[in-house]
N, C-alpha and C positions, 0 to 999 in steps of 0.2 A: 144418469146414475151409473155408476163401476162397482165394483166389488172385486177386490183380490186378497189371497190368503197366503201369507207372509210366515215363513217358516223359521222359528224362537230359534231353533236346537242348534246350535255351531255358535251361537254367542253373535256373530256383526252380520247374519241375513236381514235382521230389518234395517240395519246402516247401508248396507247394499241393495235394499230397495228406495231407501230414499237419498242413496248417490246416484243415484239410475234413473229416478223418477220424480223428485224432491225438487224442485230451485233453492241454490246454494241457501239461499236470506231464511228457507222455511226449514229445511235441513234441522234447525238445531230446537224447533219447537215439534215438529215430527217424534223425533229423539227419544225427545220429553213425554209426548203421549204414549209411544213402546212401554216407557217404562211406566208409565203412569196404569196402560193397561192393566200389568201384568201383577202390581201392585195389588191394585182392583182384584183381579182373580185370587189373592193370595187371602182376604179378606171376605170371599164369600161364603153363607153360610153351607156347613155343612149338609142340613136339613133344613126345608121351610121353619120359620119358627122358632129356630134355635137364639138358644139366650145368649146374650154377649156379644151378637155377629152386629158387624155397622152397616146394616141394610139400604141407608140411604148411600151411604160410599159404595158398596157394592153395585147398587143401580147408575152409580154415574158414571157416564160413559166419558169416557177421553175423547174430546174434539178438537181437530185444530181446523181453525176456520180461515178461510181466504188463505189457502196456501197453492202455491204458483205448482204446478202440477206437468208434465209431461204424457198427455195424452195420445196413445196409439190407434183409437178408432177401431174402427175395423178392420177385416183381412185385406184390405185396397186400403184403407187408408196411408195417412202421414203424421209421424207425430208434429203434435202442435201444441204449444205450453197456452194453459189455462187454469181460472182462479175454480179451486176444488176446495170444499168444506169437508176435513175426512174422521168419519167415528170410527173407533179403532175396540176390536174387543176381543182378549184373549179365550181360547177353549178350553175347557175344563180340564183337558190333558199337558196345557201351560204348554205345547211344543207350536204349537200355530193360533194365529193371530188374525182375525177377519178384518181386513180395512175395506170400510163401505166409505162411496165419495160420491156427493151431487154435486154437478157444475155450477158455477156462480158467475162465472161470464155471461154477458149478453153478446151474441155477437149478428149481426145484424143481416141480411138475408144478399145483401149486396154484398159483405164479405166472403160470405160462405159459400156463394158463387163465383168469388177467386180465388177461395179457398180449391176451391172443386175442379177449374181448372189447372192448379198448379200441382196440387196430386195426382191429376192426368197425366199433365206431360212429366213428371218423375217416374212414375210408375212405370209406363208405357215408353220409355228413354231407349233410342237404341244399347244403351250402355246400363251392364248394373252398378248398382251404387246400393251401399245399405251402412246405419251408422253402427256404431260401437259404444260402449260404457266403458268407464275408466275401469269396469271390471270383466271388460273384456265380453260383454254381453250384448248381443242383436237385438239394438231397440227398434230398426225401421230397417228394410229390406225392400228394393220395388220386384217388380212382376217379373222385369228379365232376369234377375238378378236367380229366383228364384224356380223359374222355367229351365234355366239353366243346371241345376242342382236338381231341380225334380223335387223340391220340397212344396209344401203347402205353407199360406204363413202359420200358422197354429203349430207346425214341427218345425220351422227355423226362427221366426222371432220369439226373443225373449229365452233364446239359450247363447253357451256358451260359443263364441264362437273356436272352440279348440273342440269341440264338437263335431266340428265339420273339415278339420283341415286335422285329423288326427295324426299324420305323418308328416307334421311341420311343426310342432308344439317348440320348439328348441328357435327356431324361426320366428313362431309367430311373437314370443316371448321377447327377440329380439328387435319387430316391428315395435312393437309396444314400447321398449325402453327408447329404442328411436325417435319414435312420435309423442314421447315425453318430454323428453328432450328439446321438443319445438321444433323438431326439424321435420323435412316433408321430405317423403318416398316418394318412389317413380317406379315403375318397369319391375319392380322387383316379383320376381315366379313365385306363386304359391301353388300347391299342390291339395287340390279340395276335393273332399267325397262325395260321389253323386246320393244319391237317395238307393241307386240300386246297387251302389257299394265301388264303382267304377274312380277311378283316378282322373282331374279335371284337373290340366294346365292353366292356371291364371295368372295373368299379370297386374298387380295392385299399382296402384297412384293413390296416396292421400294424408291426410293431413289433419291438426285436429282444432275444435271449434272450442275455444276456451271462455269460461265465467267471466264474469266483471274480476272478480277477486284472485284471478290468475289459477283457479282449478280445474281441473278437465273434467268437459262440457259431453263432449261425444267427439267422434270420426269424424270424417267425413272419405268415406271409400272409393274409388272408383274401379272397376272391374273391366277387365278385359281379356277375351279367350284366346289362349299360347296354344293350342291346340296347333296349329300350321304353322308355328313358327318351331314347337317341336317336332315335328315329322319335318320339316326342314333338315332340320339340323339332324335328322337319324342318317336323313338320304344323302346328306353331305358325307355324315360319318361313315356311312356306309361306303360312300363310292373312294374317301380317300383310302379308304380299306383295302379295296379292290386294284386302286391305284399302284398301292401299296405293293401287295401279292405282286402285280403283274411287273411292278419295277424289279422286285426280288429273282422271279423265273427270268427273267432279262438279262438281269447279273450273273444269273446262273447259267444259261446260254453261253453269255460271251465267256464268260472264265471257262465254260467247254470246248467252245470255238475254238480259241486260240492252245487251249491245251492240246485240241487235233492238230491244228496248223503247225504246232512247236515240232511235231513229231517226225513229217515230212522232209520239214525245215534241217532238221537234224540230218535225215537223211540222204537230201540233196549235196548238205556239204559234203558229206563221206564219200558221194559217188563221183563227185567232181573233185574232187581229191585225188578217188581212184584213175579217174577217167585223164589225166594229165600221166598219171605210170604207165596206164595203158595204148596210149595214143600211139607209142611207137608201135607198140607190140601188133600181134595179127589181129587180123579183121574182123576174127570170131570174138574175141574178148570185145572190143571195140564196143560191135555193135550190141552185146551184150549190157556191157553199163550205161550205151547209151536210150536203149528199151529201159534200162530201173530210173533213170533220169526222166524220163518222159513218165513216165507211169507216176510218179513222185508229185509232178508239175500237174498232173490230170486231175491225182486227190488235191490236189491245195486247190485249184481251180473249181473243183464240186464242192470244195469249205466254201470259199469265200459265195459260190452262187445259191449256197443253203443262206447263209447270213443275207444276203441280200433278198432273198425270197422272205425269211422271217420278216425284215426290218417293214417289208409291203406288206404282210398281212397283219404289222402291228399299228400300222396309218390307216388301217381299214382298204387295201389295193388287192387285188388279184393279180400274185406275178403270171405272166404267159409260161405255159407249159408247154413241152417239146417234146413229141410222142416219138420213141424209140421201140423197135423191132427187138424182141427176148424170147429166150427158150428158159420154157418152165423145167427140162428135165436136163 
């Protein structure tokens, strides 16, 4: 025996429980009893007794019988469609609507014992998986699916799923048209809310499981955690970052480097320029330009063993150092 209360007020929530819940064929006798309900309610006496009221209409209850049903079970369970007889009866405030349903399948103790193990192995799946309504609703969820989320079934099936992925609405809208479409997703990142409000990388696969009459049936989801494939890609990001930086002080080096070297450079020619006027001249000048010539040669020579000692500690090398004798005063 089930019981659910189906809420009148927005005009197509009982269309949307039995697009959810309904098989297509029974759908439109479903329909019929909503409205047949609520009829009934419209019809009932004001006060016991009252004159004019159609009391036996008012006691007849709307039933649709032998209608194919989408059964969710328990919180472990799997839905499984089965034949449901459903009385349907609106509340006196006409906004909700009680549907009570007894089973009318038999089904046999040898199925229900393969029944039993195939909702094992889904549930307990290394992998989550959970379906969807064509309105976007969590009719079935297994265990990892939902260990993973930190939800209980009673807080994630039977909601929306925009619910839980609330900073992808624009996305999941566009999964949806997708897999309306007939077409099947792979890999594609969803971003879902834990229970304690935390941000879960996931990568979706799925596809969807259609009617006889070509209307959509449910998902079919498959879930897998991006979690390490995003911290991958931070540390990737991260280090071309870093790459980055260290290329830039590099180029910034050498364009100083050689701005030292130009400067020498400059200098050498002017002294060797001088040093040919002077060559004849006396020996004091001489040896004079040729101590700024050497002096000149001494800095380009401590440029170029700076660049070289950088170039070893940017390979990860320790240049050899050469310990020289100084006066600090």
């Amino acid at each position: 025996f089930k019981r659910s209360i189906v809420e009148v007020e927005g005009g197509d929530a009982p269309l949307q429980f039995a697009a959810n819940f309904i098989g297509t064929e029974d759908q439109s006798r479903f329909a019929i009893a909503v409205k047949r309900a609520l009829e009934v309610l419209s019809k009932a006496p004001a006060a016991p007794g009252e004159a004019g009221s159609d009391m036996d209409d008012w006691l007849a209850t709307p039933v649709v019988k032998e209608c194919d049903t989408l059964a969710v079970g328990s919180s472990k369970g799997f839905p499984i469609w089965r034949r449901y007889d459903w009385a349907l009866n609106a509340l006196p405030d006409g906004k909700l609507i009680v549907v009570s349903g007894r089973m009318t399948t038999v089904v046999s103790e040898e199925k229900r014992a393969g029944e039993k193990d195939l909702v094992d192995f889904l549930n307990k799946a290394p992998i989550a998986m959970h379906w969807l309504s064509g309105t976007g609703h969590v009719l079935w969820a297994n265990e990892t699916e939902m260990n993973v989320l930190g939800y209980t079934a009673e807080e994630y099936i039977g909601q929306p799923i925009m619910n839980f992925c609330p900073d992808e609405k624009e996305l999941v809208l566009e999964i949806f048209k997708t897999l309306g479409s007939g077409n099947t997703i792979k890999d594609v990142p969803v971003r879902f809310r834990t229970k304690g409000g935390e941000i879960k990388h996931l990568l979706i696969d799925s596809n969807v499981n259609w009617n006889t009459d070509g209307s959509f049936k449910h998902t079919r989801c498959f879930i897998r955690d991006d979690t390490a494939r995003k911290v991958r890609e931070a540390r990737l990001s991260e280090m071309a970052h870093r790459e980055k930086e260290v290329s830039e002080a590099k180029s910034v080096f050498v364009r100083k480097t050689f701005h030292e070297i130009r400067t020498p450079c400059h200098l050498l020619s002017h002294l060797l320029s001088q040093f040919e006027e002077v060559s004849s001249a006396d020996e004091h000048e001489r040896d004079a330009a040729f101590h700024d010539i050497m002096q000149q040669v001494n800095r380009l020579n401590r440029l170029v063993d700076d660049a070289v000692d950088a170039a070893l500690f940017d390979s990860g090398s320790v240049p050899v150092l050469s310990r020289y004798p100084f006066n600090l005063f």
